[in-house]
N, C-alpha and C positions, 0 to 999 in steps of 0.2 A: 502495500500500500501502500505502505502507507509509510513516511518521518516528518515529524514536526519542522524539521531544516529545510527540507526539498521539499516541500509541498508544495511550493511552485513546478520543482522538475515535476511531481508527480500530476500535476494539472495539465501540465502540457502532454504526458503519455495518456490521461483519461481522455483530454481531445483528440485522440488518435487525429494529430497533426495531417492536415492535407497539403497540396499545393495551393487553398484558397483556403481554405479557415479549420475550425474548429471542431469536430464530434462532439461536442461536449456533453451530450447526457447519456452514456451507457457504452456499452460491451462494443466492441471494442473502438475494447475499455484501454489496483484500482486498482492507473495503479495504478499503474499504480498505483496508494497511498495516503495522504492520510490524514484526519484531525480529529482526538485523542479517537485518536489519529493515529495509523496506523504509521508508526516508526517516530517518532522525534529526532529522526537520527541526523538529517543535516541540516541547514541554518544558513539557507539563502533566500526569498523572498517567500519563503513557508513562515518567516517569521512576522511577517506584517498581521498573520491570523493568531487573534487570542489561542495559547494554546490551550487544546482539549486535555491535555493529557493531566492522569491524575495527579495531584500535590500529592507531597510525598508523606505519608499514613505513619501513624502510633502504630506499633507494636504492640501487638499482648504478649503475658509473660507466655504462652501456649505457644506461640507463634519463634517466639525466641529462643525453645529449647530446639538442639538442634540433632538431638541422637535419635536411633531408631529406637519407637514404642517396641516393635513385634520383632521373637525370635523368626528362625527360619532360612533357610539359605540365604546365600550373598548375593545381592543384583546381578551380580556375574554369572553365576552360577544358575540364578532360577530362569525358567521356559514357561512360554506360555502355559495354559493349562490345557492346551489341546495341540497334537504336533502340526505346527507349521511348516516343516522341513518341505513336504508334497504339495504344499498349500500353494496356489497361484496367485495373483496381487487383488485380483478380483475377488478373489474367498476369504481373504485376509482382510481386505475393505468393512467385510460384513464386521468382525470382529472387532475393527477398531473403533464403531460407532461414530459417536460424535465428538470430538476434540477441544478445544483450548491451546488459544497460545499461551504461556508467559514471559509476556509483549515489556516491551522497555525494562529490561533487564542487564540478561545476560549479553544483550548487542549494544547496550549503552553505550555509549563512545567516549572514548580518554583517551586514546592514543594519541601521546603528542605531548599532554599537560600533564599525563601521569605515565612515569618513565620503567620501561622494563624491568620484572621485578615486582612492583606494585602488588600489594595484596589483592587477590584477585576479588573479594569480596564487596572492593573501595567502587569499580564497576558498577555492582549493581542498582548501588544509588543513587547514582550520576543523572537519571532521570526521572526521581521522586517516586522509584518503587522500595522498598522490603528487601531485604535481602533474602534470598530463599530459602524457606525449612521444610522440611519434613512433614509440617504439619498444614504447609499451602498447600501442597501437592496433593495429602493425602483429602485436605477439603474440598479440592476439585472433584476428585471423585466419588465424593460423599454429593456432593451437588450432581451429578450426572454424568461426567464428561470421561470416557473410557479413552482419549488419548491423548497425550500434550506434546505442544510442538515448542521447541526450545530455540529461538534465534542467538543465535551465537556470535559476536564480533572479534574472530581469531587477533587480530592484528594487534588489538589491542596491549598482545603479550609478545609481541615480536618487536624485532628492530629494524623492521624491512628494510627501510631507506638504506639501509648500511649494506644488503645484498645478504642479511644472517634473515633468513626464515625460519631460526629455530623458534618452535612454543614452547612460554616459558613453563617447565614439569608444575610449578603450582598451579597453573590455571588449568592444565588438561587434569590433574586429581581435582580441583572444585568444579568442574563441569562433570566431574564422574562422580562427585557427589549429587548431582541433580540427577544425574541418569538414573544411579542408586536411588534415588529417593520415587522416583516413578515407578521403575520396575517395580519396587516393595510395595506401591498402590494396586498393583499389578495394570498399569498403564502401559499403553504402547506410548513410544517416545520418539521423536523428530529430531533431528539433529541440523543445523546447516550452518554457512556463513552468510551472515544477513545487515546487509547495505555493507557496513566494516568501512566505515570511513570513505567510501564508492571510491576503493584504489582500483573496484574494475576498471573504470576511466583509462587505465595502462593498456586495455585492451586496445583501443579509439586514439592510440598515440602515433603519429605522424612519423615518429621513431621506430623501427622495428628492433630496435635495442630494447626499448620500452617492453613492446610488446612481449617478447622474449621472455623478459624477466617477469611480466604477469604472469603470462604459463608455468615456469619456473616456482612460483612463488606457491602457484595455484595447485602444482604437483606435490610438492613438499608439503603444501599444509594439511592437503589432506592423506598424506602418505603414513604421518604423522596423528593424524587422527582416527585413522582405521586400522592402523598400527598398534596404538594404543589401546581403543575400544574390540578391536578383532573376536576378541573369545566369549564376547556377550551375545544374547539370542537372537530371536528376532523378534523380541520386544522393543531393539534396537535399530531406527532409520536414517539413513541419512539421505537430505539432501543438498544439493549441490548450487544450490545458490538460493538467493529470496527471489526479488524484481529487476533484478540489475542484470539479467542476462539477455538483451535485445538493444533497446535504442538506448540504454543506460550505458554503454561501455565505449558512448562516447562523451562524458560527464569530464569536465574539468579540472574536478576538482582535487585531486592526486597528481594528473597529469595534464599539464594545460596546453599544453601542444595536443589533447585529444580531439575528437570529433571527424575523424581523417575516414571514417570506416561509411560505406554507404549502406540502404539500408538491404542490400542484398548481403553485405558483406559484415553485416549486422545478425545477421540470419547464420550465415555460415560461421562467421565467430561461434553464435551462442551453439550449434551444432557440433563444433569442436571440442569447446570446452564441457558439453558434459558428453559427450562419450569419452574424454580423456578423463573424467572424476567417475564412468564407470568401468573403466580398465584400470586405473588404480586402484580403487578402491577394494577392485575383484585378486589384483597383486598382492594384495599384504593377507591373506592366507586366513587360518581361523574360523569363522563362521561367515567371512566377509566375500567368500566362493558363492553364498545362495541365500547373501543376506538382499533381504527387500531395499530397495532405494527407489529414493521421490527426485525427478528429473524437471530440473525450472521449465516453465513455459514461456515462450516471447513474451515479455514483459511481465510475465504472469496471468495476460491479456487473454479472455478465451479465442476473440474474434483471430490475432494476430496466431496463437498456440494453433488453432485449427489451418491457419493457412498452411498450403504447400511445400511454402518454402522453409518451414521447420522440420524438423527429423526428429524420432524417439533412437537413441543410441541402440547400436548393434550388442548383443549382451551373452556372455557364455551362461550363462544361469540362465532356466528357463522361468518366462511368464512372472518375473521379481520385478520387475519395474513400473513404479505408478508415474505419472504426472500432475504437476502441480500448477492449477490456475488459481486468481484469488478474485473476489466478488463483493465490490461495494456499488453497482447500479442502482438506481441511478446516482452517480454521485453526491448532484446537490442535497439529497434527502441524508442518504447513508454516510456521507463524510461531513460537510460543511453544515449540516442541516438550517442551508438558505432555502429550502424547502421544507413545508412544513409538514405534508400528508405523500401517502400512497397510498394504492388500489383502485385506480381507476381499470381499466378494462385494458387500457394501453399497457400499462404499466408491468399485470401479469403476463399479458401475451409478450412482452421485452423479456420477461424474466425467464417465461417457459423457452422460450423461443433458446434465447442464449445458453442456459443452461443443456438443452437437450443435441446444440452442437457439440460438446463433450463427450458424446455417445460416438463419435468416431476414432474415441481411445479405447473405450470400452470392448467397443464390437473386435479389436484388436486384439484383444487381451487383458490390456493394461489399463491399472486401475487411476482411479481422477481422486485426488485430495485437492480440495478446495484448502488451500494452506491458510487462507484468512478470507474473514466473511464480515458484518455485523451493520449494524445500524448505529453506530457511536453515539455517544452520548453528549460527546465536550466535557467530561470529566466528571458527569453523575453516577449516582448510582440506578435513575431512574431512569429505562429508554426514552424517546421521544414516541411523540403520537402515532397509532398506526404501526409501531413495532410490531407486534402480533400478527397482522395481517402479513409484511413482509417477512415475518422468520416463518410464518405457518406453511406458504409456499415456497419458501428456498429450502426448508427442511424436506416437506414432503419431495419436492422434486429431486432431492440428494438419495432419497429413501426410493424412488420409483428407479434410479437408474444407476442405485449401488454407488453412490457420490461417497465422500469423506469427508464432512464441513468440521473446519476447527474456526470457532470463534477468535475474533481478533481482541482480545482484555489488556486493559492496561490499569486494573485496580479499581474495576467504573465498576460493569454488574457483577464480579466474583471482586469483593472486598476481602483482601488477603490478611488483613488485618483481625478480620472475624473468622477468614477461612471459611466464608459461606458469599451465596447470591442475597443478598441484602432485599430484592423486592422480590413478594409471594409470587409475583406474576409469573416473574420471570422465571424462580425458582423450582416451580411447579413444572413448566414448561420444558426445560432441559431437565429434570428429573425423570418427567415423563416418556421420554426419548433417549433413556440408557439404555446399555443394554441391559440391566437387571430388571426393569420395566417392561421390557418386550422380552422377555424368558419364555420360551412355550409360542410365540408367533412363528409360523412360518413367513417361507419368504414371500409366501403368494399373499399370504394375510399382509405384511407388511407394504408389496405392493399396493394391494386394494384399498388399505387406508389411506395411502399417497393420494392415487388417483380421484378419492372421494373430496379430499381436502383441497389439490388443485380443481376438480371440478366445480365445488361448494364457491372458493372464493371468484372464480371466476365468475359466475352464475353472479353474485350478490355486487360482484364490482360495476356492472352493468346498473346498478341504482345508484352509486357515487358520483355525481354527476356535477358540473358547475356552475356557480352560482348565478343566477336566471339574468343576469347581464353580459354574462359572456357568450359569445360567438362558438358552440362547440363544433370540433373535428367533425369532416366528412368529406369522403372520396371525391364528392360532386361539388365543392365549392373549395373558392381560394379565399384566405384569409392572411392579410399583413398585421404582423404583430412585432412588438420591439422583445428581441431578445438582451435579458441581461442579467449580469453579475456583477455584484457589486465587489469592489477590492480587498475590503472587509472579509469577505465571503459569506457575508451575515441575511442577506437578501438575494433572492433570483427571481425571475419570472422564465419561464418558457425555452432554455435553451437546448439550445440545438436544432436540427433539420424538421422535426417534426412537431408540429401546432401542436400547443398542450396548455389549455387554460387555465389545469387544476393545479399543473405543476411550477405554485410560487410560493410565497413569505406571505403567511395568515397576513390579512390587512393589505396586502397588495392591489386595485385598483388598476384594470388595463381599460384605455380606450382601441379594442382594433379594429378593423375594417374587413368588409366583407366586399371583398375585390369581384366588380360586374361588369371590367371592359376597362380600356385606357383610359385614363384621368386624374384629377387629381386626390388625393388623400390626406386622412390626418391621424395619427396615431398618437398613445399616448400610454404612461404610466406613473401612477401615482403612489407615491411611497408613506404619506406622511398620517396613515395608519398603521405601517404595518414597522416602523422602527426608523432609525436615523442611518442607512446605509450610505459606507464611503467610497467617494469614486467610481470608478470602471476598472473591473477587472477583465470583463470582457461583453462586446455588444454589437448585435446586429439587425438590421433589419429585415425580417422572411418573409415570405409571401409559398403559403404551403399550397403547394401542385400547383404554383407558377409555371415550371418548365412545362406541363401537359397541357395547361389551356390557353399559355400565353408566353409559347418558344421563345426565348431570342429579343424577349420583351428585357428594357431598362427600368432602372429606377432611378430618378433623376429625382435627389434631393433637392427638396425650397427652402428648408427652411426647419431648423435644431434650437429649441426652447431648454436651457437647464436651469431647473428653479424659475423658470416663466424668463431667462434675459438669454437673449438670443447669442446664442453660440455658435462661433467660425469654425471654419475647419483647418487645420493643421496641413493636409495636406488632399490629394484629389481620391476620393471612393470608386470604386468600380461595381458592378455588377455579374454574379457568377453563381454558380451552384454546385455546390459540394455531392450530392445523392443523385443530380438529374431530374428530380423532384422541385425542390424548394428552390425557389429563387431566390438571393440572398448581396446583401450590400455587409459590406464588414466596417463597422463603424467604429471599433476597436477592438483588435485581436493581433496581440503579440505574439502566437507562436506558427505564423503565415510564415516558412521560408523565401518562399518562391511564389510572385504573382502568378497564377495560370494563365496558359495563351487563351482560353474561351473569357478572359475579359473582358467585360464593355461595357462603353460610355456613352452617355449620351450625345457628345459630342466626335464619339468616332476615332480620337487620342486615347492613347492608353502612358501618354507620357507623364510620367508625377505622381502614376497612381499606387496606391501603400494599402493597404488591410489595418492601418492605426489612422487614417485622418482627425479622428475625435479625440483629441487627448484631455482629460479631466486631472486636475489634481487628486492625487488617490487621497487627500485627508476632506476633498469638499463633501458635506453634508448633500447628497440627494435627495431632493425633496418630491421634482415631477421631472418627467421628459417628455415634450413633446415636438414632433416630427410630422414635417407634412412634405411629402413627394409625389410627383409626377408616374405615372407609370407608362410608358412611350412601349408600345409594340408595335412591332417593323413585322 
């Protein structure tokens, strides 16, 4: 997902960036990433957003002891309770249920401020969590959750810069303390390296010395961590990155001479690098010949992970290999929550829809861990509105096609402090969905309850409908509407390719127009019920199934009202369409690299023209916007 640092990188991969503008509301998709928020981990224009993540919690004295309560074999030593050795990744899915990360921890980041050596402990507080006992672990799985997935930030124990990739032996015994402390829940466990200061970037370096020494680095460390862990079961996973294996490993910020890699060669990078993490891995001998591993997805993207151009590693083990996508659709709801509701009718068929592209790993063999999922809170313990309805069908849908969802937690709804989910709601609901809850279900039962629950909320989503001044979606009409996000990220209305009036900030206020031939128009939004939203973080104007009823047609802006005083533009807007559908002006959207050649203007120039002509100061208080433009079809 998700880091509080990149949350800006991570918005620009949830736009699945085009040659004209932005994706921005869903699959593909998030990830990236995150607010509390998926990762805290870097700290470049992620920091303009209040962070979500949780303040850092009291301690009970429960929580603080740190030995094992229960005799019984040693982590090492104990196996499933059923033989896995014959087990396929698909079989092994079933087993693992439903998950839990614990998120802002063990990947905290201090390498750099805290020097080789550092008790490894000093880590996991770095971003206002707990350090971990025995008795977090073991209240995850008293709350529900039959597996946890452990992000890991290796580097933090190395000296890399210096060309020494050793890990430092205290921190591989304290992460083998969490292993231990899972197994003994009798949880399955996740292992990976996650964001780590994104020295992927060495990948995307312009250097091929660079590059080198990434792979170099990337061999050793896990040569050294399966090295280490080898003689453990297969309670035991590893994978082989977070989200940083696609367009992330042209990221700066390690190596600034990165970004050299195109996105073919982005593809084929991330294709290298994990077939080299499962031939290593399969090298260090032990149980690590037929141990299961979770292999990164483009971005972690489902849209990008299903494209062509990614590969599942070739593997001497048979049917061990799952793949990991991760899932906060639609974003502005599930990360930012500038939105305030889901369950429209759109919304589920988005979710069904995306989710059931995954079934082309499955039908292979190989099993899908959703490695992080949830609906964030911004650092409560309470979800936001509508949770229910969104977890009711990402769960069922995980459960109809054998999924693996591990909730994305960073101390919000599993309070590590208490070692429990703090709201009944919630509590109830992943209890309900362990496996000691479903004991005695078959898998047909399991599926048929899926399919009743995705049918139920669909059926009832069809009555959620918008409020009696909006213009709703339909095949057979065009509507111009002002898409926006505020800088804040505190407010949205409607973004991305497709009309959606339901999807904005309670108290929001559109004026849009229901487009009946060339002319003039006036559009509008009004903020100043629904909160004090700042700037433009990103904004356009759409006109849905423009390109089908009015080809090749412009939109020739008159005339930009902010707070009622008319506002210039910065530079010349163009006219284009992202899906072939929607006709779209980009009013501000900074992660446009390249104007497309199907630009146009109304005057037939395409010289000056930028995807940011609207620039706002991101601390101005928005109050209303209104827009009135031409629509000229040729």
């Amino acid at each position: 997902m998700i880091r509080n640092r990149h949350l800006a990188a991570f918005a620009v991969m949830l736009m699945a960036v085009s040659s004209t503008a932005c994706n921005y509301m869903g699959q593909p998709m998030e990830t990236t990433r995150a607010i509390t928020q998926p990762h805290p981990e870097t700290t470049t224009a992620e920091e303009t957003i209040a962070s979500p993540t949780a303040a850092p919690t009291e301690t009970t004295e429960a929580a603080e002891e740190t030995e094992p309560a229960a005799d019984g074999p040693s982590a090492k030593d104990k196996k499933p309770p059923v033989d896995t050795a014959s087990m396929t990744a698909l079989e092994l899915s079933k087993l693992m249920g439903n998950g839990i990360d614990l998120g802002n921890t063990h990947e905290a980041y201090g390498h750099g401020s805290h020097p080789y050596g550092t008790e490894p402990t000093v880590f996991e507080g770095l971003w206002g969590q707990p350090v971990t006992t025995p008795q977090i672990i073991q209240g995850m799985k008293d709350a529900g959750f039959d597996c946890v997935r452990v992000p890991v930030a290796w580097t933090n124990a190395m000296d890399y810069e210096s060309g020494d990739y050793t890990i430092d032996p205290a921190f591989l015994d304290r992460i083998e303390e969490v292993i231990g402390y899972c197994i003994d829940a009798d949880m399955y466990v996740i292992v990976n390296d996650h964001w780590d200061g994104s020295w992927w970037g060495m990948f995307g370096s312009a250097d091929q010395a660079t590059r080198d020494k990434a792979m170099d680095m990337y061999v050793s460390m896990w040569t050294q961590i399966a090295d280490r862990y080898k003689d453990y079961s297969d309670y035991l996973i590893f994978e082989s990155a977070n989200e940083e294996l696609g367009d992330r490993l042209n990221d700066k910020d390690v190596a600034k001479d990165s970004g050299a890699l195109s996105t073919a060669e982005c593809y084929e990078t991330t294709n290298l690098i994990n077939q080299t993490f499962v031939d290593t891995v399969r090298a260090q001998g032990g149980n690590n010949d037929k141990r299961f591993l979770l292999i990164a997805g483009y971005n972690t993207d489902i849209g990008r992970t299903c494209n062509s151009a990614y590969k599942m590693p070739t593997d001497t083990a048979d049917h061990k290999l799952f793949v990991s996508v991760h899932y906060y659709t639609p974003s502005d709801y599930c990360l930012f929550g500038s939105v305030s509701h889901w369950g429209n009718t759109r919304q589920y068929e988005e979710m069904d829809t995306n989710l059931e592209m995954m079934t082309k790993f499955t039908e292979q063999g190989y099993g899908v861990i959703i490695g992080e999922y949830g609906v964030l809170t911004g650092g409560g313990s309470t979800p936001r509105e509508d949770w229910q309805l969104w977890f009711d069908n990402f769960i069922a849908n995980c459960d109809l096609y054998n999924y693996v969802p591990v909730l994305w937690d960073c101390n919000d709804l599993y309070n590590k402090s208490k070692c429990e989910i703090a709201d009944p709601d919630v509590k109830e609901f992943f209890l309900s969905h362990s496996n000691a809850a479903r004991e005695g279900m078959s898998d047909e039962d399991i599926s048929a309850q899926a399919m009743e629950i995705m049918e139920d909320g669909l059926e009832k989503s069809a009555k959620r409908v918008a409020d009696a001044d909006d213009i709703p979606y339909s095949d057979d009409t065009s509507v111009a509407w002002i898409m926006y996000q505020s800088a804040d990220w505190s407010i949205a209305y409607s973004v991305g390719d497709k009309y959606d009036p339901t999807a904005k900030a309670d108290g929001t206020k559109a004026t849009n127009a229901l487009i009946t031939g060339p002319g003039e128009y006036t559009i509008g939004l009004d903020f100043t019920e629904a909160g004090k939203p700042k700037g433009i973080a990103f904004s356009a104007i759409g006109i849905s199934n423009g390109e089908q009823f009015y080809p090749n047609s412009v939109i020739d802006i008159k005339s930009v009202k902010i707070n009622g005083e008319e506002t210039a533009f910065e530079g010349k807007p163009y006219t284009s369409s992202d899906d072939g559908k929607c006709t779209r002006v980009n009013l501000y959207n900074g992660w446009v690299g390249k104007v497309p050649d199907s630009a146009r203007t109304a005057d037939g120039s395409i010289d000056g023209i930028t995807a940011t002509p609207l620039i706002v100061n991101e601390k101005t208080t928005i109050k209303t916007i209104e827009i009135t433009f031409e629509l000229i079809v040729k």
